[in-house]
C-alpha positions as a Python dict, from the first residue, in 0.01 Angstrom:
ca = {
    (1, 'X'): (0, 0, 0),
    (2, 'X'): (109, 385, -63),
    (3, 'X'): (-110, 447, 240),
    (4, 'X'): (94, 219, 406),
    (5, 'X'): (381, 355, 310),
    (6, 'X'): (370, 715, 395),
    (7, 'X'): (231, 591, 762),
    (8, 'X'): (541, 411, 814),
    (9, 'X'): (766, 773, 639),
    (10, 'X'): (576, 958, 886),
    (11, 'X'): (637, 719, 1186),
    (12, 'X'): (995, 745, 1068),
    (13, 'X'): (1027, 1091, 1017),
    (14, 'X'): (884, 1162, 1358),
    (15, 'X'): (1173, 908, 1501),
    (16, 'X'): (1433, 1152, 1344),
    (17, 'X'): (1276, 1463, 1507),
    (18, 'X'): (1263, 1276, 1846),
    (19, 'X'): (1659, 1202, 1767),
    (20, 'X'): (1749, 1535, 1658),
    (21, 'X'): (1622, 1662, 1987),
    (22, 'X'): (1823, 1444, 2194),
    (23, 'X'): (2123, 1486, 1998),
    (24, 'X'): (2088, 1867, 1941),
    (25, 'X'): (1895, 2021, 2198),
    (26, 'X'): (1957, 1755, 2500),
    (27, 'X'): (2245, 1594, 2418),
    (28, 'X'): (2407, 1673, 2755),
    (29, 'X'): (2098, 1599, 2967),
    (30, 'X'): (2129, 1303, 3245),
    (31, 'X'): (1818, 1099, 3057),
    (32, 'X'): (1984, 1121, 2686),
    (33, 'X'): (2313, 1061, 2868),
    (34, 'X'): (2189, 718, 3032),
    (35, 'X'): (2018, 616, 2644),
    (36, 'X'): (2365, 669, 2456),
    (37, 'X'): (2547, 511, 2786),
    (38, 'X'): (2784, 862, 2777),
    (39, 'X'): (2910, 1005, 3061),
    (40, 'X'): (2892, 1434, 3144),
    (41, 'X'): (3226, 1444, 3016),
    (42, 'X'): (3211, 1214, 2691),
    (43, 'X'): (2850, 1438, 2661),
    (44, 'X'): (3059, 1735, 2671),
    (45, 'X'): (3310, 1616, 2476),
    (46, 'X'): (3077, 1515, 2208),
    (47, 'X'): (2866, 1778, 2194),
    (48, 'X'): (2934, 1942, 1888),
    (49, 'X'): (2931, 1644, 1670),
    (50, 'X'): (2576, 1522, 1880),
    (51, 'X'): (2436, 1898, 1782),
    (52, 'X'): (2552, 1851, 1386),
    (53, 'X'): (2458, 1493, 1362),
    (54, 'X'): (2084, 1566, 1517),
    (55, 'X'): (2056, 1828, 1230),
    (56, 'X'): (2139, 1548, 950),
    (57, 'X'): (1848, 1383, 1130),
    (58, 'X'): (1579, 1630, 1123),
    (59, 'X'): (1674, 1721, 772),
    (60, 'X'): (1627, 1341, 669),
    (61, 'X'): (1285, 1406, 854),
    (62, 'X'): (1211, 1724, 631),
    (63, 'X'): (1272, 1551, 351),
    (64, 'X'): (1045, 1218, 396),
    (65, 'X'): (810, 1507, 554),
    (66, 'X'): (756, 1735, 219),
    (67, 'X'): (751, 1395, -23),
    (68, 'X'): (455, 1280, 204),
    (69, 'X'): (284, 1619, 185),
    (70, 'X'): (335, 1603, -204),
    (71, 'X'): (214, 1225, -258),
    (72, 'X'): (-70, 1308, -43),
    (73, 'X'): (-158, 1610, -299),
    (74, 'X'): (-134, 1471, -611),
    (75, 'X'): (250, 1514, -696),
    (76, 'X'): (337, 1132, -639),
    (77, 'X'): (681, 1129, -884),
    (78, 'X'): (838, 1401, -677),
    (79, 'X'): (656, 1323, -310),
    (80, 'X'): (773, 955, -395),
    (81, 'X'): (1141, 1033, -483),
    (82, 'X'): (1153, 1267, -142),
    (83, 'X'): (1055, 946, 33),
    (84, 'X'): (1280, 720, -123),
    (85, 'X'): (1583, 990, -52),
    (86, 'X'): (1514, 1048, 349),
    (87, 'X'): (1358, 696, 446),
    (88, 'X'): (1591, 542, 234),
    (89, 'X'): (1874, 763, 364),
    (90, 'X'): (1761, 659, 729),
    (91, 'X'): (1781, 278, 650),
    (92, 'X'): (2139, 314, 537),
    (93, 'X'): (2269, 525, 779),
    (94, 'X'): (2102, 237, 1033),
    (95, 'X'): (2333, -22, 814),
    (96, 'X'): (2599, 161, 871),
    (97, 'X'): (2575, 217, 1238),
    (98, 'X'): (2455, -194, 1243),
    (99, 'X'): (2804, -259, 1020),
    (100, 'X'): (3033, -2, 1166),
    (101, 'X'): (2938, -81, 1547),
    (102, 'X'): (2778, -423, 1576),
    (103, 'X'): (2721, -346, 1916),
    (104, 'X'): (2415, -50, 1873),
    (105, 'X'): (2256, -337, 1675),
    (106, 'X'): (1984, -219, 1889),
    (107, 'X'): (1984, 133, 1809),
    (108, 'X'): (2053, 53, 1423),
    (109, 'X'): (1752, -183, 1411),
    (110, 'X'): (1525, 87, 1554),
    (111, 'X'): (1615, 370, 1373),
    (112, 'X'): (1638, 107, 1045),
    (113, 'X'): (1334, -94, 1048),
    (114, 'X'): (1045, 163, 981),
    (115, 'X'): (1194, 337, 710),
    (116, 'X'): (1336, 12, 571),
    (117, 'X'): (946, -126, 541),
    (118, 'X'): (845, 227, 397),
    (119, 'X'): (1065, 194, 103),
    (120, 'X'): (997, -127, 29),
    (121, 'X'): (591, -80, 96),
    (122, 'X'): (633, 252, -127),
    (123, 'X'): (803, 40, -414),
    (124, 'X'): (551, -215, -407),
    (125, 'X'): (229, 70, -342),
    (126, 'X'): (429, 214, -708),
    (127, 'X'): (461, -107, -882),
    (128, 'X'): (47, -209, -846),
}
């Protein structure tokens, strides 16, 4: 199940990398424009908080990144903690966006699910 687990982290974490490039380095692009359903000028307008909001992602991705790295070597109490704090930091920040703006249930649900099933694969690949 821990194999599981870090399969689904790393799916996840590579999700937040592919979202930290459209939100920091393409933000303004006419294909990331037509997925967040922004026009040029709401991708202008926007695009300091896209740039700073992509880096929360990619952190979040760092983090799940070095806890798999560290569960795969041996160093499962700290690799599994990492885990919990970035996939479990994705799947609430996909509640919120699910909560705060029902319509990007979409969106939440993608960016939610994977990490979601990580932590709770991780919990159970811990508790056997």
């Amino acid at each position: 199940m821990i194999v599981a687990a870090l399969v689904l982290a790393g799916i996840a974490a590579l999700l937040h990398v592919y979202i930290f490039t459209m939100e920091s380095i393409a933000w303004t692009s006419p294909k990331v424009r037509a997925t967040f359903g922004t026009s040029e000028a709401e991708a202008e307008a926007t695009r300091e908080m896209a740039f700073n909001q992509g880096f929360y992602n990619v952190f979040l991705a760092i983090v799940t990144g070095i806890g798999i790295a560290l569960i795969a070597t041996g160093a499962v109490a700290i690799g599994s903690a990492l885990v919990f704090a970035g996939a479990g930091s994705m799947a609430a920040a996909a509640l919120v966006l699910l909560l705060s703006s029902p319509d990007k249930r979409g969106a939440a649900l993608k960016q939610g699910t994977v990490p979601l099933l990580a932590v709770v694969a991780l919990t159970i690949g811990l508790l056997l």
